[in-house]
C-alpha positions in Angstrom: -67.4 24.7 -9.4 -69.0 24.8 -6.1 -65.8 25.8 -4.3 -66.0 28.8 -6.9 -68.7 29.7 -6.1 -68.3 29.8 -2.2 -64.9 31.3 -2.9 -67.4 34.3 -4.9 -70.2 34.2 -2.3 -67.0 35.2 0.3 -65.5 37.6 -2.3 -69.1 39.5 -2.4 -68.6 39.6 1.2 -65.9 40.7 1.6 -66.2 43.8 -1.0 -69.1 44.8 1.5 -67.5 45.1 4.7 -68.5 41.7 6.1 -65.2 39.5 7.0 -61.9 40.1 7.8 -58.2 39.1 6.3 -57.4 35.7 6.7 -54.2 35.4 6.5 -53.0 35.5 10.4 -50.3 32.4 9.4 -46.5 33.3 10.5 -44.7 34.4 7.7 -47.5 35.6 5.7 -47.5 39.3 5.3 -50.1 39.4 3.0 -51.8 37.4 0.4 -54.9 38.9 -1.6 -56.0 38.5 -5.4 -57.4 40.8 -8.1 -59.3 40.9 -11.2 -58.9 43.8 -14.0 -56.7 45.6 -11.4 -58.9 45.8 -8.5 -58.8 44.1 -5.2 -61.1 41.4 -4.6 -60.2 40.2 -1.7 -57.8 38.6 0.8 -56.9 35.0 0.7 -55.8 32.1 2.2 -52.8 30.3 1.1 -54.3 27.0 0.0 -56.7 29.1 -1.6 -54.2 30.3 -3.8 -54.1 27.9 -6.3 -57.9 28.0 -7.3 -58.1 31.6 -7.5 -54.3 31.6 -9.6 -56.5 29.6 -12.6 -59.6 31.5 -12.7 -59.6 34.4 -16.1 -58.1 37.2 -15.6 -57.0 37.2 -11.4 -54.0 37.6 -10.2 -52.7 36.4 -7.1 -50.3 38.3 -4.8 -49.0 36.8 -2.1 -46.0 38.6 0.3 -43.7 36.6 2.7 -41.6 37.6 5.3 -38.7 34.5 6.4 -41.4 31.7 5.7 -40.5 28.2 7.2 -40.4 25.1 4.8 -43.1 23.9 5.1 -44.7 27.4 4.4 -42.5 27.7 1.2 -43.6 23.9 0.3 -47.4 24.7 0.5 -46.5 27.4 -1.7 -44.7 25.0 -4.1 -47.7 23.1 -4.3 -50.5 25.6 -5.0 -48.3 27.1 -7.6 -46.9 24.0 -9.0 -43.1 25.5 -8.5 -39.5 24.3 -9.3 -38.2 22.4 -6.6 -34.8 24.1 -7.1 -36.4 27.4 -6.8 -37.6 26.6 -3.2 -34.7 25.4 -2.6 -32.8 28.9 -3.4 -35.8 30.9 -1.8 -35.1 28.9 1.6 -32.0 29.5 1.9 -30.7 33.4 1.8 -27.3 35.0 0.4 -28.0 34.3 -3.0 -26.6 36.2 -5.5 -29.0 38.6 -7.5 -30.2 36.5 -10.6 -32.9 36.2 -13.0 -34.4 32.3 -13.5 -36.7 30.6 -16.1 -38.2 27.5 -15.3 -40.9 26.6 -17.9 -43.5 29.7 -17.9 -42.3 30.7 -14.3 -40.1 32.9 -13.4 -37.6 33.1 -10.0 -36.1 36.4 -9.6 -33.2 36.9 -6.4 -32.5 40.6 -5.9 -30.7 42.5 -3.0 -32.0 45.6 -0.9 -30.2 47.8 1.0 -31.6 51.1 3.4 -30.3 53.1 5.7 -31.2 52.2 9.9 -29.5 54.0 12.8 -26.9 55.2 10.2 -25.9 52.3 9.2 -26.4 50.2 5.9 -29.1 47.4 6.5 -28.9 44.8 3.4 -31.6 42.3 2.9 -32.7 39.8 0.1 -36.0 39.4 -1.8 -37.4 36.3 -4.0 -39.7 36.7 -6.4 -41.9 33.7 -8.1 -43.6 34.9 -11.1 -46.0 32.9 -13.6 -48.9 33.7 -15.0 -51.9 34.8 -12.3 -49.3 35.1 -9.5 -46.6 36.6 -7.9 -45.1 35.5 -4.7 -42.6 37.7 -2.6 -40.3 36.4 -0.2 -38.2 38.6 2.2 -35.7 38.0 4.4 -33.5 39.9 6.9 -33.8 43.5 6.7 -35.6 44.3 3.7 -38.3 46.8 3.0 -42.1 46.2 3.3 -44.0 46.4 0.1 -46.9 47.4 1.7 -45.9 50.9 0.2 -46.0 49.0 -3.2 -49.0 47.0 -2.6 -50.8 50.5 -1.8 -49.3 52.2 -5.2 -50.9 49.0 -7.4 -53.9 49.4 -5.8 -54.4 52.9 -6.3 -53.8 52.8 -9.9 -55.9 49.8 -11.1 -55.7 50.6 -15.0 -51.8 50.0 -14.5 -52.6 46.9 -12.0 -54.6 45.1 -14.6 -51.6 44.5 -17.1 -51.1 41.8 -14.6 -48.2 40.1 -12.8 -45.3 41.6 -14.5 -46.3 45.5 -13.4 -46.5 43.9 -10.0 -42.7 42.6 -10.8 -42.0 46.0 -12.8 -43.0 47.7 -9.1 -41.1 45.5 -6.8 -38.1 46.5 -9.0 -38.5 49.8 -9.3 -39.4 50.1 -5.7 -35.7 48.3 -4.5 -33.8 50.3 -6.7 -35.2 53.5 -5.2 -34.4 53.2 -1.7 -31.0 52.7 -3.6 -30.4 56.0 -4.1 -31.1 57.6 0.0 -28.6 54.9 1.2 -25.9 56.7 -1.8 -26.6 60.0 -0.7 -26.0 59.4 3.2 -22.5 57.6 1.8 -22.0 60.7 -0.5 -22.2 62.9 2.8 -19.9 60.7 4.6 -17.1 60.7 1.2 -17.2 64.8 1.1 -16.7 65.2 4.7 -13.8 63.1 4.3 -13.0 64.1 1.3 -13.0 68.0 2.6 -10.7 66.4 5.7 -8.1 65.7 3.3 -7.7 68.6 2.0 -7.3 70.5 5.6 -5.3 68.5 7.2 -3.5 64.9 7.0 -6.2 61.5 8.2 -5.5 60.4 11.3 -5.9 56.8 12.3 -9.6 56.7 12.7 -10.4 58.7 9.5 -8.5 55.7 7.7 -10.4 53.1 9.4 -13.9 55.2 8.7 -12.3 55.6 5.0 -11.8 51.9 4.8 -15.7 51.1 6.1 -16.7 53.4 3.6 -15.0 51.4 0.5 -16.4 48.3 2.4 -19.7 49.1 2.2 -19.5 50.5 -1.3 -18.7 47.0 -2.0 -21.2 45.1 -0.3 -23.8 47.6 -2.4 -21.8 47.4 -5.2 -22.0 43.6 -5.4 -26.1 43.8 -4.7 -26.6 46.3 -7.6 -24.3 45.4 -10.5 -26.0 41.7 -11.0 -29.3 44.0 -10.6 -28.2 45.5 -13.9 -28.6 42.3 -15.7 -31.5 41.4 -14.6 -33.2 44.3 -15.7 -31.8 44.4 -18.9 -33.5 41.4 -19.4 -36.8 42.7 -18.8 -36.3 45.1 -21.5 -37.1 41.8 -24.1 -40.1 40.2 -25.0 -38.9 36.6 -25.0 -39.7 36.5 -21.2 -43.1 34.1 -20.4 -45.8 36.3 -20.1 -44.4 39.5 -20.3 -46.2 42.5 -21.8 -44.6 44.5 -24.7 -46.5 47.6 -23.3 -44.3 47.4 -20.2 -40.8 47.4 -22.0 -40.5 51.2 -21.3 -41.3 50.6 -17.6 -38.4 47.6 -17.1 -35.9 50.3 -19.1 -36.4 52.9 -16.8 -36.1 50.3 -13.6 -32.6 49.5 -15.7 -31.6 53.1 -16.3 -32.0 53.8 -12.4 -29.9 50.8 -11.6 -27.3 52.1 -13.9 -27.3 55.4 -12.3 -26.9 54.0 -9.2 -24.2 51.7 -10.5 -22.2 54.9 -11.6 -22.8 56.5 -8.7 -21.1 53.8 -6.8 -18.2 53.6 -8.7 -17.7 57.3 -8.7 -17.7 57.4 -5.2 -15.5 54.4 -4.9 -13.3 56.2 -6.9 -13.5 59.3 -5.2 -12.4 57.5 -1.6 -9.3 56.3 -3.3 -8.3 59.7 -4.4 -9.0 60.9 -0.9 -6.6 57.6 0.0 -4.2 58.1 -2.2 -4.6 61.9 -1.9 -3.5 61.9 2.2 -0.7 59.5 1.5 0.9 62.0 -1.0 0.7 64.4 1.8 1.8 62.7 4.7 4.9 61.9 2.0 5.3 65.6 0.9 5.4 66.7 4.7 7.7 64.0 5.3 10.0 65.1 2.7 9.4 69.0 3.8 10.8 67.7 7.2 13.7 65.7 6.1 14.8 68.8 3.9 14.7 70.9 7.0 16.8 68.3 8.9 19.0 68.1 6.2 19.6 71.6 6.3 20.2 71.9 9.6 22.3 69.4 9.8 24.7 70.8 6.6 24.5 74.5 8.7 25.5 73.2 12.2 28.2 70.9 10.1 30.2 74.0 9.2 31.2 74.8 13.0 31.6 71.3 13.9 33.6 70.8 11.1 36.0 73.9 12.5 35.8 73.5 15.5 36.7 70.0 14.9 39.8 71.1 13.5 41.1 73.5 15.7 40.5 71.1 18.7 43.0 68.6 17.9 45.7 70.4 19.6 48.6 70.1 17.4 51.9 72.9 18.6 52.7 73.3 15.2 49.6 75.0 13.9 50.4 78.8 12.8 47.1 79.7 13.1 47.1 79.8 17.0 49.6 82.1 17.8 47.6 84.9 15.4 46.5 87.0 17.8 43.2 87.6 16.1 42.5 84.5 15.1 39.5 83.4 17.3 37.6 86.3 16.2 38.6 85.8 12.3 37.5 81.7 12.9 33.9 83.1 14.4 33.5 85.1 11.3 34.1 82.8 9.0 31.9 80.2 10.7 29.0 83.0 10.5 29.4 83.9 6.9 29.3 79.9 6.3 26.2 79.3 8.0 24.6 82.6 7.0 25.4 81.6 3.0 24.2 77.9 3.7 21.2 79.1 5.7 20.1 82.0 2.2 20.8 78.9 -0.1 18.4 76.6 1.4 16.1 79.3 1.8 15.8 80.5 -1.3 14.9 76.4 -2.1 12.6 77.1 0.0 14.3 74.0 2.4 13.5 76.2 5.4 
């Protein structure tokens, strides 16, 4: 009781002005706690616990690449599955959705676009009741921008922890959607290539990125889906039946994103399959043209051939206009081949 009330003696404090955060620990981004939806103030880590079992505060706590034994203090003031840890410490999970007791452990994937280029990074999520602990790592979003929404809205804040989840969420999804549109670009200018003109080399190779990455996001999003779609029951621990309509929106934006995805997956291998037809079709155009060519010159050859293999006792060498008569009927040859294969539009 007496470390409650120091820890309120500080609080008053700190809603006047007097102190500043305290949370200068590596790894700690931020960690502060609220009551009814309003900030009370900043926290220390092994304060955590205390203030995570007082009526109605909730505890938020952000992380950016913690160490172990940061993630193991955590642990402790929340009282934490050990496998959980285990899977926040370590990166590259797949996107999944955890229950273990009245705690939850949610993995999900970001992805945003830096220097041009698709930046993916991972966020863990430990949820209970009075708490909610975000770890990041690699290139993910700050939730600062997230942090500042709750906070501004504190009739919203107070349904607790799972808004806080509900806004993490939604909050990955969106930057979704500027990472498809910059791809979406990148697929019509290619796709407009194909159409004027036959890919070169390093249009396949930017072609084949493209599909690439489409993957990668494809692969953060799709087990996304699931995990929202679970949000949209009430069988979760703690959650709020007021918020269902908040987690099915967060699950129709994942869904839209999913389809987008796939359509421009899609799309890239109609654009693929789109210049190989043409590179086959001028190929063919070209070996119709040979072939022609080849059928019209055969038609001299072929007589000249003939007359050049110096027999005596050929008749039509001693007709006196016999080269002339040989020339025309070469020209009325090639000239009939050569309308043929025009009008079939060989050459």
């Amino acid at each position: 009781m007496e470390r409650l009330k120091d820890l309120d003696s500080v609080s008053a404090r700190i809603g006047n002005g007097s102190a500043s955060p305290p949370y200068e620990r590596r790894g700690v981004v931020a960690a502060a706690v609220y009551e009814h939806g309003q900030r009370i103030r900043d926290i220390k880590i092994e304060e955590a616990g205390e203030w995570r079992n007082r009526e109605n505060a909730i505890v938020w706590i952000g992380l950016h690449e913690p160490d172990e034994v940061l993630l193991h203090q955590i642990q402790a003031e929340f009282n934490l599955h050990p496998l959980a840890i285990e899977d926040a410490a370590q990166p590259h999970q797949r996107p999944k959705l955890e229950i273990y007791g009245e705690a939850m452990f949610i993995v999900a994937r970001t992805a945003h676009m830096k220097d041009g280029e698709i930046v993916f990074g991972e966020t863990h999520l430990f949820v209970g009741r009075g708490y909610v602990v975000s770890v990041r790592h690699g290139e993910s979003s700050s939730y600062l921008a997230v942090r500042q929404r709750c906070e501004a809205t504190p009739a919203a804040l107070a349904h607790g922890e799972n808004y806080i989840l509900y806004s993490i969420l939604d909050f990955i999804v969106d930057n979704y959607m500027p990472v498809i549109e910059v791809v979406q670009e990148e697929v019509e200018m290619l796709e407009d290539l194909v159409l004027r003109e036959q890919l070169g080399k390093s249009d396949i190779e930017r072609l084949y990125m493209l599909r690439r990455k489409l993957l990668r996001l494809r692969n953060a999003v799709v087990p996304l889906v699931d995990v929202c779609r679970r949000y949209e029951h009430i069988d979760l621990p703690g959650m709020d039946p007021t918020l269902q309509s908040l987690f099915r929106d967060v699950t129709d934006h994942v869904r839209r994103v999913q389809e987008d995805i796939d359509a421009l997956r899609e799309v890239l291998a109609f654009a693929f399959e789109a210049s190989v037809m043409i590179g086959q079709t001028e190929q063919t155009a070209i070996a119709r043209k040979l072939a022609a060519w080849a059928a019209i010159l055969a038609v001299p050859t072929a007589i000249a051939g003939i007359y050049g293999m110096n027999f005596s006792d050929m008749p039509e060498l001693k007709f006196q206009y016999g080269y002339f008569v040989v020339l025309g009927v070469i020209a009325v040859l090639c000239l009939s081949l050569f309308g043929f294969f025009r009008r079939r539009k060989w050459l």
